[in-house]
MDTraj code that builds the backbone (N, CA, C; nanometers):
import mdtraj as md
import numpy as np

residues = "UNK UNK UNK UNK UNK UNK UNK UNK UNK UNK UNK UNK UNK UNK UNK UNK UNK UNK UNK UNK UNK UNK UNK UNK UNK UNK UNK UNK UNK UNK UNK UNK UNK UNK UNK UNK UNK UNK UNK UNK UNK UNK UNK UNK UNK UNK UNK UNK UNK UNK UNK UNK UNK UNK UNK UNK UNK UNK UNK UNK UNK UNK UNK UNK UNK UNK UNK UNK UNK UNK UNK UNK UNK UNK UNK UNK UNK UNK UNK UNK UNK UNK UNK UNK UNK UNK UNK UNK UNK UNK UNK UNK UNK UNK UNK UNK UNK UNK UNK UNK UNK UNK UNK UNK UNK UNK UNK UNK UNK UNK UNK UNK UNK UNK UNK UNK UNK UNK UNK UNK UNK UNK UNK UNK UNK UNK UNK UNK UNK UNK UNK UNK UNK UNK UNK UNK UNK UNK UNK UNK UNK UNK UNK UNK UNK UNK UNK UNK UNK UNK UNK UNK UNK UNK UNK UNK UNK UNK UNK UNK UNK UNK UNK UNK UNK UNK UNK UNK UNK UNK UNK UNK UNK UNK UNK UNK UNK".split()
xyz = np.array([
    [16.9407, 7.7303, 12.2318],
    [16.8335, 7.7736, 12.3201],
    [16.7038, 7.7076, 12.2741],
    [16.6200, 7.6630, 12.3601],
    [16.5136, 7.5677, 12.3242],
    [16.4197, 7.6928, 12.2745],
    [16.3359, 7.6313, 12.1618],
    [16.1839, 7.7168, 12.1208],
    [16.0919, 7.7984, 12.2529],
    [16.1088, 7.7266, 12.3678],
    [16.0180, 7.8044, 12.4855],
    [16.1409, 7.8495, 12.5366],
    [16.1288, 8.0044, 12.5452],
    [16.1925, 8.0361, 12.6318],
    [16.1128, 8.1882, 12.6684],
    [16.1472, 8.1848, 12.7973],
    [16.1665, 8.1147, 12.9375],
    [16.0714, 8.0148, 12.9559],
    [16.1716, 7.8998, 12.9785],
    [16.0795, 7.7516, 13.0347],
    [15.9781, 7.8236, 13.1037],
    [15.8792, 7.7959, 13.1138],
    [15.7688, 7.7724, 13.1856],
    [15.7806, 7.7465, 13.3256],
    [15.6989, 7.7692, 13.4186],
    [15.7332, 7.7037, 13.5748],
    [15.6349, 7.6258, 13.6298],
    [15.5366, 7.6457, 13.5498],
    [15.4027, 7.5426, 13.5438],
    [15.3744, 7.4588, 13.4799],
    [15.3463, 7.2948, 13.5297],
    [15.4047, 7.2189, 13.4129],
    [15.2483, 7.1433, 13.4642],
    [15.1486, 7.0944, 13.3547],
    [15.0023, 7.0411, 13.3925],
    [15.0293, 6.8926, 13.2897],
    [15.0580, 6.7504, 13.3325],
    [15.0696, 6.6580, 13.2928],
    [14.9139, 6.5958, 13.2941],
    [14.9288, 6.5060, 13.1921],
    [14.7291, 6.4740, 13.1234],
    [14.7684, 6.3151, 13.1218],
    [14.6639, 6.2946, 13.1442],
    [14.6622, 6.1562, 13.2078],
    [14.4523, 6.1249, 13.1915],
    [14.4828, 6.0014, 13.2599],
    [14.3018, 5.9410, 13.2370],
    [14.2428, 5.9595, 13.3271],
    [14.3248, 5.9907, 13.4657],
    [14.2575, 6.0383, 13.5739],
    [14.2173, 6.1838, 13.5670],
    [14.2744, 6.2380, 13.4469],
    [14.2775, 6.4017, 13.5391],
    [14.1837, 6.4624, 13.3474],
    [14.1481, 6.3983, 13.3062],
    [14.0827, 6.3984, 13.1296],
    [13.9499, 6.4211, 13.1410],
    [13.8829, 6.3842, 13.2343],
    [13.7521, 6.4960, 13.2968],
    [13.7348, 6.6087, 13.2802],
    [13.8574, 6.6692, 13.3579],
    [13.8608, 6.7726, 13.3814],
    [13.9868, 6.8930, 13.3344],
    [14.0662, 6.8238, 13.2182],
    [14.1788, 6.9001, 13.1670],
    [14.1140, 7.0341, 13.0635],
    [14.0203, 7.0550, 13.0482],
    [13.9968, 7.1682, 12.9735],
    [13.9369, 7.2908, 13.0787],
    [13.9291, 7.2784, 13.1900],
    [13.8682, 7.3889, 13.3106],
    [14.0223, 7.3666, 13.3918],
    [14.1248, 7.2788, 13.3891],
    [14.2621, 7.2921, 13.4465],
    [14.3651, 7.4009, 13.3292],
    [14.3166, 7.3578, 13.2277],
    [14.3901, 7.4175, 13.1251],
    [14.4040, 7.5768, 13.1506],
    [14.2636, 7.6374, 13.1496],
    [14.1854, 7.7506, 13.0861],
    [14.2243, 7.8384, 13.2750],
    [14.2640, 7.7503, 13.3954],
    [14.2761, 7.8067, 13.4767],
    [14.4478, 7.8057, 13.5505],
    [14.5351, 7.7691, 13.4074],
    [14.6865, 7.8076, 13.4696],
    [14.7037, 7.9165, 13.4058],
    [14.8299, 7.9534, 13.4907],
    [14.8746, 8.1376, 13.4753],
    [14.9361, 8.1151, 13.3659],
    [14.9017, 8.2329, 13.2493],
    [14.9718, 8.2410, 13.0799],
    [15.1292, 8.1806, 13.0797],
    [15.1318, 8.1283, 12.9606],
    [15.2959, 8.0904, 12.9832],
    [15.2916, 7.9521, 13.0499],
    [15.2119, 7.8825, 13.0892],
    [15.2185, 7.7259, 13.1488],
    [15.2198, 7.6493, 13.0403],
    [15.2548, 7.4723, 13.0704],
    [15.2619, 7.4068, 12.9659],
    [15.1821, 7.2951, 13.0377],
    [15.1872, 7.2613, 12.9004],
    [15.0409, 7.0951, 12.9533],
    [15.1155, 6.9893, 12.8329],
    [15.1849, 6.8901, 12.9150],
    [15.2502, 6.8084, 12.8553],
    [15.1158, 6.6726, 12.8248],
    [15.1008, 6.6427, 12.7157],
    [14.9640, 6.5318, 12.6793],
    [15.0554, 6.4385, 12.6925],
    [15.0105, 6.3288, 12.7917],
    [14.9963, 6.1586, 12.8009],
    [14.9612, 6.1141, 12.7028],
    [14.8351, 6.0971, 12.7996],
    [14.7156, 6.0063, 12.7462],
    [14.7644, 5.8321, 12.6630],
    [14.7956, 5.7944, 12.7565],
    [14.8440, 5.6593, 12.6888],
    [14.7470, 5.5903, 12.7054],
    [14.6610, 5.5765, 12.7457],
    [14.5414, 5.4997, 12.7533],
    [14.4768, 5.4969, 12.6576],
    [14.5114, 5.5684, 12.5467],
    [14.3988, 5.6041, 12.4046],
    [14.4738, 5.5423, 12.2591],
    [14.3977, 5.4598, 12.2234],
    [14.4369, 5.4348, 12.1034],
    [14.5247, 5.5655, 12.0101],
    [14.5538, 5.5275, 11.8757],
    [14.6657, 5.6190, 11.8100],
    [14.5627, 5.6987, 11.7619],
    [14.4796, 5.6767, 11.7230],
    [14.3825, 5.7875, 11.6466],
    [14.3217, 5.8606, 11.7354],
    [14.2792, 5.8445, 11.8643],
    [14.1988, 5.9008, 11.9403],
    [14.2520, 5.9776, 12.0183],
    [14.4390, 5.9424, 12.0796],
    [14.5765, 6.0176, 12.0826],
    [14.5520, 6.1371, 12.0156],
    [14.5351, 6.1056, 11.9002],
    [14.5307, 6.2592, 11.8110],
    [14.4588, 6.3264, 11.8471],
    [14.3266, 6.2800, 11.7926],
    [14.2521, 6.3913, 11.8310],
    [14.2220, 6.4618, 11.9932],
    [14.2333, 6.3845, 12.0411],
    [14.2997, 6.4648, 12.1595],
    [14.3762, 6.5793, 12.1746],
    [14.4966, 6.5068, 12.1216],
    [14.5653, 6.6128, 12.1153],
    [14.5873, 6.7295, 12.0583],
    [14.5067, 6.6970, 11.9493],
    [14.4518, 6.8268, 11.8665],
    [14.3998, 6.9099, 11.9719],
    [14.2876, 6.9075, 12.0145],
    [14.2105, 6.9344, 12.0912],
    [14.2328, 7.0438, 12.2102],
    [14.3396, 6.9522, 12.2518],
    [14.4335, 7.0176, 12.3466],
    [14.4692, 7.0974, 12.3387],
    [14.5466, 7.0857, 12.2508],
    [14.6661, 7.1979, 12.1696],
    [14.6182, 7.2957, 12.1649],
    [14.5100, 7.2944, 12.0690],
    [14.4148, 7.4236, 12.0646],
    [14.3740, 7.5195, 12.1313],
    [14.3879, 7.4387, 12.2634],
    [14.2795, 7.4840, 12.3771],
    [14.4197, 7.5650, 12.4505],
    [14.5305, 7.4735, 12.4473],
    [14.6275, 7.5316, 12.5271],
    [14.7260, 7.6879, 12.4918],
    [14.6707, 7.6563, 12.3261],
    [14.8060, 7.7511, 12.2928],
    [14.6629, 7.9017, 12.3136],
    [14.5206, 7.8668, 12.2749],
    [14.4579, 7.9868, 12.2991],
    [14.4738, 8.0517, 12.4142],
    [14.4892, 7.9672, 12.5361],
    [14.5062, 8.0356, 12.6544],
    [14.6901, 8.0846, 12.6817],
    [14.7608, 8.0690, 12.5916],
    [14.9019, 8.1415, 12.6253],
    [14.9737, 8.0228, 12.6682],
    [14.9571, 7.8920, 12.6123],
    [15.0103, 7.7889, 12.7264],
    [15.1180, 7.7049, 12.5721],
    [15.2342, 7.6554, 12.6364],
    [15.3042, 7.5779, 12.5376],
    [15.2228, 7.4204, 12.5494],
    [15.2544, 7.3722, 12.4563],
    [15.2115, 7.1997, 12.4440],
    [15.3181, 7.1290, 12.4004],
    [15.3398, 7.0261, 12.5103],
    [15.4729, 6.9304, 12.5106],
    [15.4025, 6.8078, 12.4951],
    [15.4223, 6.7279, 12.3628],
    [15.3692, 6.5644, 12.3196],
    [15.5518, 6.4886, 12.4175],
    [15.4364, 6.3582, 12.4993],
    [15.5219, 6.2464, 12.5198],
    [15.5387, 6.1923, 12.4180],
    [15.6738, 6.1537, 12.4320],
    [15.7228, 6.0861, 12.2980],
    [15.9012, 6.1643, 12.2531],
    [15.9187, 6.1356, 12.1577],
    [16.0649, 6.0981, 12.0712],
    [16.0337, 6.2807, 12.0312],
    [16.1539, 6.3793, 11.9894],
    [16.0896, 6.5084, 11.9084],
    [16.0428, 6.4594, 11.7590],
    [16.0748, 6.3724, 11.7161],
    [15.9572, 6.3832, 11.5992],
    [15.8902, 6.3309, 11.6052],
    [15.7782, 6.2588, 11.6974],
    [15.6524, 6.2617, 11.6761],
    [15.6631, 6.4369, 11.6802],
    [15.7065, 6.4562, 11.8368],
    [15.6081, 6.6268, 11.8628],
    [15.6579, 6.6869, 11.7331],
    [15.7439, 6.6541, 11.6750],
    [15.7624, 6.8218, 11.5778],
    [15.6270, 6.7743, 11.4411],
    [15.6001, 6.6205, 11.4494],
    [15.5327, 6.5800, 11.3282],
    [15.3598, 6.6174, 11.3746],
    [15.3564, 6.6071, 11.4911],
    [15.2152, 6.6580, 11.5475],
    [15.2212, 6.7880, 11.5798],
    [15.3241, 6.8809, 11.5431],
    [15.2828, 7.0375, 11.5933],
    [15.3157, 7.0882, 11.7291],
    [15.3517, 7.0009, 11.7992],
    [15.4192, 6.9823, 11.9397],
    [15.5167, 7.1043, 11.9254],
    [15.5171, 7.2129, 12.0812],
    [15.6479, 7.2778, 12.1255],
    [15.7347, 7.2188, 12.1452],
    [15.7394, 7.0604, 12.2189],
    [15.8491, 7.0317, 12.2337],
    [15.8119, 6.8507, 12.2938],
    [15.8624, 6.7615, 12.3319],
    [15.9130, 6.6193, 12.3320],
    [15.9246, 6.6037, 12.5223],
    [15.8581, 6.5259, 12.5705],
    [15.8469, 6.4817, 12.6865],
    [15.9271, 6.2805, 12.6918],
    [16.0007, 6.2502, 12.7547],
    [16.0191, 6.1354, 12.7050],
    [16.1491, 6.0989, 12.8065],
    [16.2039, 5.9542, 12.8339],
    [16.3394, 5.9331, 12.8923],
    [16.4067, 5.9945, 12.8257],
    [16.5511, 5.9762, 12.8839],
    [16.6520, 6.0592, 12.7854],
    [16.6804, 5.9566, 12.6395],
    [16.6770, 5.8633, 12.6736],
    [16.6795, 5.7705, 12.5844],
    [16.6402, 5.7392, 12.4599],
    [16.5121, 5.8026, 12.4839],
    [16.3718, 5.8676, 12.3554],
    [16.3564, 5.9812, 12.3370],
    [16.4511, 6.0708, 12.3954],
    [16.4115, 6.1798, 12.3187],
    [16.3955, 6.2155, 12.2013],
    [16.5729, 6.1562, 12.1259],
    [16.5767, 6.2103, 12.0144],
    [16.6751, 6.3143, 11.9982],
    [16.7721, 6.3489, 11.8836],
    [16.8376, 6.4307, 11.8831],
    [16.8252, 6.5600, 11.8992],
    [16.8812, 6.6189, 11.9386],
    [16.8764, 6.8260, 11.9309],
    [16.7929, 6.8780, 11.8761],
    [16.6733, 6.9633, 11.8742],
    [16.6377, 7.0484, 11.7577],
    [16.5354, 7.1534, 11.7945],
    [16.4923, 7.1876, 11.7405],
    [16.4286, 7.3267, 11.7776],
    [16.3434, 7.3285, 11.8873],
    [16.3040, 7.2177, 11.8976],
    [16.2034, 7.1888, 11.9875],
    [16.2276, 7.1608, 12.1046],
    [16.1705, 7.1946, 12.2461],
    [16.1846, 7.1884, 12.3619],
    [16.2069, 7.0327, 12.4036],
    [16.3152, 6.9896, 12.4797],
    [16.3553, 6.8574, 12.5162],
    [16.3153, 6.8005, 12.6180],
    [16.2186, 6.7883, 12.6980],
    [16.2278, 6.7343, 12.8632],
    [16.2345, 6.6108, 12.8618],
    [16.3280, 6.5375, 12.9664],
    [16.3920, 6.4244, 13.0136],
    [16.3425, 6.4114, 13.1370],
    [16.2754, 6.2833, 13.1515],
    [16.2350, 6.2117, 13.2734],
    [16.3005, 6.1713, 13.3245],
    [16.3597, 6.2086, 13.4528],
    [16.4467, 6.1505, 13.5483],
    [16.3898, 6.1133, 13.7007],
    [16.4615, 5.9816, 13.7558],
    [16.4371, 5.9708, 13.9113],
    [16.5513, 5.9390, 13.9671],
    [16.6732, 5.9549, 13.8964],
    [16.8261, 5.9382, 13.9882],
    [16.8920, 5.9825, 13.9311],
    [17.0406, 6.0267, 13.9677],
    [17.1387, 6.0966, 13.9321],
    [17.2000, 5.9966, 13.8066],
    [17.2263, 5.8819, 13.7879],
    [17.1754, 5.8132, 13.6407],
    [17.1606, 5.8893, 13.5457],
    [16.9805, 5.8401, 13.5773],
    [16.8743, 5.9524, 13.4655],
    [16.9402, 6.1072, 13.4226],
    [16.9790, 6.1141, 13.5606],
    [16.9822, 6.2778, 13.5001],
    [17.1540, 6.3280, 13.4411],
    [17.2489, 6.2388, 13.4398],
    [17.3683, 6.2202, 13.3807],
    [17.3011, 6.1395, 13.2496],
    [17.2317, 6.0403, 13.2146],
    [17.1678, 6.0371, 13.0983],
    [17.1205, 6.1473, 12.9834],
    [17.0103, 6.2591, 13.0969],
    [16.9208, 6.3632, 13.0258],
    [17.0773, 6.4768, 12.9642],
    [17.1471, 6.4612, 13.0581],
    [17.2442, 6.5908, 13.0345],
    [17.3364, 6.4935, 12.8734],
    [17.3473, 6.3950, 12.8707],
    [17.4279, 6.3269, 12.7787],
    [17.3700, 6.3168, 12.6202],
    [17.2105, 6.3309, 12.6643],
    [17.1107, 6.3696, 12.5540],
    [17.0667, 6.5267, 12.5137],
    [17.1203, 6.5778, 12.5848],
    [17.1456, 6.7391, 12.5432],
    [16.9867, 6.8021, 12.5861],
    [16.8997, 6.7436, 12.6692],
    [16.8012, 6.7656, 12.6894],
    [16.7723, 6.9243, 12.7557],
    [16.6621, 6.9749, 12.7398],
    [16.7060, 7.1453, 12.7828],
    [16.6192, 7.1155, 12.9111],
    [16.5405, 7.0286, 12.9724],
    [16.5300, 7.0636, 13.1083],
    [16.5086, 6.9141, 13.1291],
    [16.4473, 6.8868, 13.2890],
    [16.4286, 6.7443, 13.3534],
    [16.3152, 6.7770, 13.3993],
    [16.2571, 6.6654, 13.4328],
    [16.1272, 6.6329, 13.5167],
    [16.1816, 6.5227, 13.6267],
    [16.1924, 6.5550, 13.7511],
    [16.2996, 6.4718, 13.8028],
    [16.1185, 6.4656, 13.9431],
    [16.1507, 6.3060, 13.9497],
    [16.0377, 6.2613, 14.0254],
    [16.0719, 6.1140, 14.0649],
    [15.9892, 6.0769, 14.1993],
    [15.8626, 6.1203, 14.2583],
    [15.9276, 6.2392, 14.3506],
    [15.8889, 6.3275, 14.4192],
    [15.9553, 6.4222, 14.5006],
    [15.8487, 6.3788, 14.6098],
    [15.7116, 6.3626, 14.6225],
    [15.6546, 6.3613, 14.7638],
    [15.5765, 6.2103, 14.7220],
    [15.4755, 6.1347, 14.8054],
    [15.3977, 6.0207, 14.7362],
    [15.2907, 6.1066, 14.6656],
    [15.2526, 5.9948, 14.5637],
    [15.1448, 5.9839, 14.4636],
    [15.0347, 5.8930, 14.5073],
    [14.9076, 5.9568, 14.4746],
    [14.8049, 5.8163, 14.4463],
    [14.8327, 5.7279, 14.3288],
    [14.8993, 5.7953, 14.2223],
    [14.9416, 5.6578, 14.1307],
    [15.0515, 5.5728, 14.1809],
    [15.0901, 5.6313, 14.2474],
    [15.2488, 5.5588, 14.2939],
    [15.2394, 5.5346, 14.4556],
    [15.1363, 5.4546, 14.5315],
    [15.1300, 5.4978, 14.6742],
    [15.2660, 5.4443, 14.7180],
    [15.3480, 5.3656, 14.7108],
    [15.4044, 5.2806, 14.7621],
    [15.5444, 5.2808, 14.7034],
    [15.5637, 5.3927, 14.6099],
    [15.6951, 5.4263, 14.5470],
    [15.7637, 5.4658, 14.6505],
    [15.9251, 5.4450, 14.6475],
    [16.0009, 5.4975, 14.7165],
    [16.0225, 5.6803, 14.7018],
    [15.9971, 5.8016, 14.7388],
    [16.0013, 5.9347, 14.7403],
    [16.1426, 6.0078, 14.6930],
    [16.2078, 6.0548, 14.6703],
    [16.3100, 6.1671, 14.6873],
    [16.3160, 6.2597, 14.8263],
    [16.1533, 6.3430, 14.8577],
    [16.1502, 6.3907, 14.9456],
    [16.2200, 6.4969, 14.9257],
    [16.1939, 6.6031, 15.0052],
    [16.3083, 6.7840, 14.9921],
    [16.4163, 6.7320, 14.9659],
    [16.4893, 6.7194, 15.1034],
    [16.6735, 6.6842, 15.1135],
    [16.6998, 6.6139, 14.9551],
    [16.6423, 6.4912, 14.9481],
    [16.6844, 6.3908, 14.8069],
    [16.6634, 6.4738, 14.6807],
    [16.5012, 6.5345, 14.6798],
    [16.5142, 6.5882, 14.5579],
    [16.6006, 6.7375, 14.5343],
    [16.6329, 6.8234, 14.6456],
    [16.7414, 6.9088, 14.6254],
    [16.8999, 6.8430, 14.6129],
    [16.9026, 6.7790, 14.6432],
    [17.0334, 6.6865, 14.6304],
    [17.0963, 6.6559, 14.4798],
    [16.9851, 6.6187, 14.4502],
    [16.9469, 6.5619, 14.2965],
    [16.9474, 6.6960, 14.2056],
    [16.9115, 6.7578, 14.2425],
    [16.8834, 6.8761, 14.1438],
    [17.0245, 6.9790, 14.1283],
    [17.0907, 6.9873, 14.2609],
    [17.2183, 7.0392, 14.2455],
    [17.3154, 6.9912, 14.1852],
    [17.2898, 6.8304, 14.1171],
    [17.4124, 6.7966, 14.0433],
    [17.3555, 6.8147, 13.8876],
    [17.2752, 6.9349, 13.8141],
    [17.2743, 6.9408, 13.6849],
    [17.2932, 7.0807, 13.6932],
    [17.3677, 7.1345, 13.5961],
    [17.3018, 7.2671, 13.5433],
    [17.1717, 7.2759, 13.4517],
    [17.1140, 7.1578, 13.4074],
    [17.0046, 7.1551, 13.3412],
    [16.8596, 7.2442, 13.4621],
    [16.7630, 7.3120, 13.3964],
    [16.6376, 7.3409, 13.5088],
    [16.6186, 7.1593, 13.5126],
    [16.5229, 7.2195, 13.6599],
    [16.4570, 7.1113, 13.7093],
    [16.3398, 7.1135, 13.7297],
    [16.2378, 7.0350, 13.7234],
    [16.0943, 7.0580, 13.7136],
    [16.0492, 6.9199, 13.7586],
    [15.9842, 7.0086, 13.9212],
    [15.9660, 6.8625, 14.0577],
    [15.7970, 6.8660, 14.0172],
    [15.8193, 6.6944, 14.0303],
    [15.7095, 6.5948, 13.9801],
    [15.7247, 6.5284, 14.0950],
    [15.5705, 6.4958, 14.0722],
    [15.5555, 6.3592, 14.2352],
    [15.4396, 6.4422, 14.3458],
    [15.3421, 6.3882, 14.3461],
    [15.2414, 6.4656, 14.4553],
    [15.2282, 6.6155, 14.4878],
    [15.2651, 6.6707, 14.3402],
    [15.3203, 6.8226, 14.3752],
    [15.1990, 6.9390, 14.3622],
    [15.1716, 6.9795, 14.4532],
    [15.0567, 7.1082, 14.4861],
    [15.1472, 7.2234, 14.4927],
    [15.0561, 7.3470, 14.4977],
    [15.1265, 7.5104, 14.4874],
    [15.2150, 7.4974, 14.6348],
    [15.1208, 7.4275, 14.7563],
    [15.1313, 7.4137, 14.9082],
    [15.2830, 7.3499, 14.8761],
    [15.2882, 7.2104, 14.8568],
    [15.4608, 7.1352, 14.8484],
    [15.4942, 7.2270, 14.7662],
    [15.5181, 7.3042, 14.6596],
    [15.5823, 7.3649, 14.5967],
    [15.6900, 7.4782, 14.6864],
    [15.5814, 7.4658, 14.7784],
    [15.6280, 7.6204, 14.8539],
    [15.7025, 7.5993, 14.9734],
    [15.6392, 7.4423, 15.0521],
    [15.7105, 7.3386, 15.0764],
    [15.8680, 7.3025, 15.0170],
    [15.8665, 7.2667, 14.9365],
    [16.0099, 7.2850, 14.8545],
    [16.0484, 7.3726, 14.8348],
    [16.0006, 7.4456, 14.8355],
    [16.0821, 7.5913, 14.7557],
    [16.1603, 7.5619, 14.6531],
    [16.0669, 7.5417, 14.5428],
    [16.1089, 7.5048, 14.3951],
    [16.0324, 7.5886, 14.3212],
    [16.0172, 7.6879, 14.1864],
    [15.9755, 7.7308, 14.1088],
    [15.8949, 7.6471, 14.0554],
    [15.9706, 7.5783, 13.9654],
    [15.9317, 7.5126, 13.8748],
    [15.8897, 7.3947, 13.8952],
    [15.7687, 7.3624, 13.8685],
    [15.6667, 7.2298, 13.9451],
    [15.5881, 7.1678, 13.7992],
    [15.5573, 7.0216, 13.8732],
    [15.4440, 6.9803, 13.7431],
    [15.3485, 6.9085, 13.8374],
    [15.2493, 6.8791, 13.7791],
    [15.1552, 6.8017, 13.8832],
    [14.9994, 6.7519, 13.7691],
    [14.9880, 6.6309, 13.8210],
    [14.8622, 6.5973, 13.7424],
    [14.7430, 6.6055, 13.8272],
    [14.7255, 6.5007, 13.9658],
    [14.6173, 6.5570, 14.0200],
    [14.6431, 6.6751, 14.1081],
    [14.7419, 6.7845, 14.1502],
    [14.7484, 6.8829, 14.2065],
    [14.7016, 7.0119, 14.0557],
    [14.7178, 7.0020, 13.9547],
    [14.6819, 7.0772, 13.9143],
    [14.4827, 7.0625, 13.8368],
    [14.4695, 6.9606, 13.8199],
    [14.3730, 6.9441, 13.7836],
    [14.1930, 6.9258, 13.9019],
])
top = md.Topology()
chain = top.add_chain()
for i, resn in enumerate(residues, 1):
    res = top.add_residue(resn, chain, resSeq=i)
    for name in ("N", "CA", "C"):
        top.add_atom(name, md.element.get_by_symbol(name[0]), res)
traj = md.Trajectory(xyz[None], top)
């Protein structure tokens, strides 16, 4: 059983677009959300402190913190848990696993890496991604019925598409921020 449990259903991904404003996004998800840190745009030292930062901010408000990356960076930075392909995750361990997926592949990958949930995307378009090919409802329920792993829909995702989908469990960078 992964360290968070019950997964979370609110998932707030950090990025350079949305780093303005991630400490008034943070401080305004419902207790129990997680805020998985990017930030690849930042050198390794400045990564940190960031993420320090974060962390801080997240776990005061009731929120888990998931570092992108392999589980030992996150377990070596204090991380709940490892955001990453299945590829990079990293072996089993106390720490919460999420696996990036966008096809049934990926997500026969994430399940082969013992990963405890997915981030399975794009589900609607993105402004980072205008021109990506979608999943869409039908595709991304399609997709999601072939894991027993949770699923956690990424891709242009607001409370509105959430509800739209009728999915619980959502992540979103500029919908939440």
């Amino acid at each position: 059983m992964p360290a968070i449990h019950p997964l979370p259903m609110l998932w707030l991904l950090t990025d350079v677009r949305n780093d303005a404003r991630l400490e008034q996004a943070i401080m305004r998800l419902p207790t129990r959300s997680a805020v998985v840190f990017r930030h690849y745009h930042l050198d390794a030292a400045a990564r940190r402190q960031r993420f320090d930062a974060l962390a801080a901010l997240a776990r005061k408000n009731g929120h888990a913190i998931v570092l992108s990356g392999g589980a030992e960076t996150a377990a070596a930075w204090g991380a709940d848990g490892a955001y990453a392909p299945p590829d990079r995750l990293g072996p089993p361990s106390e720490l919460l696993r999420i696996a990036t997926a966008h096809d049934a592949d990926e997500i026969a990958q994430a399940e082969a890496a013992k990963a405890d949930a997915i981030i399975l995307s794009p589900v609607f378009p993105t402004r980072s991604h205008a021109d990506a090919k979608t999943l869409g409802v039908a595709g991304f329920h399609a997709l999601a019925k072939t894991t027993r792993l949770p699923v956690i829909a990424l891709g242009g995702m607001t409370a509105e598409r959430a509800r739209q989908l009728d999915w619980a469990l959502w992540a979103a960078i500029d919908g939440l921020s």
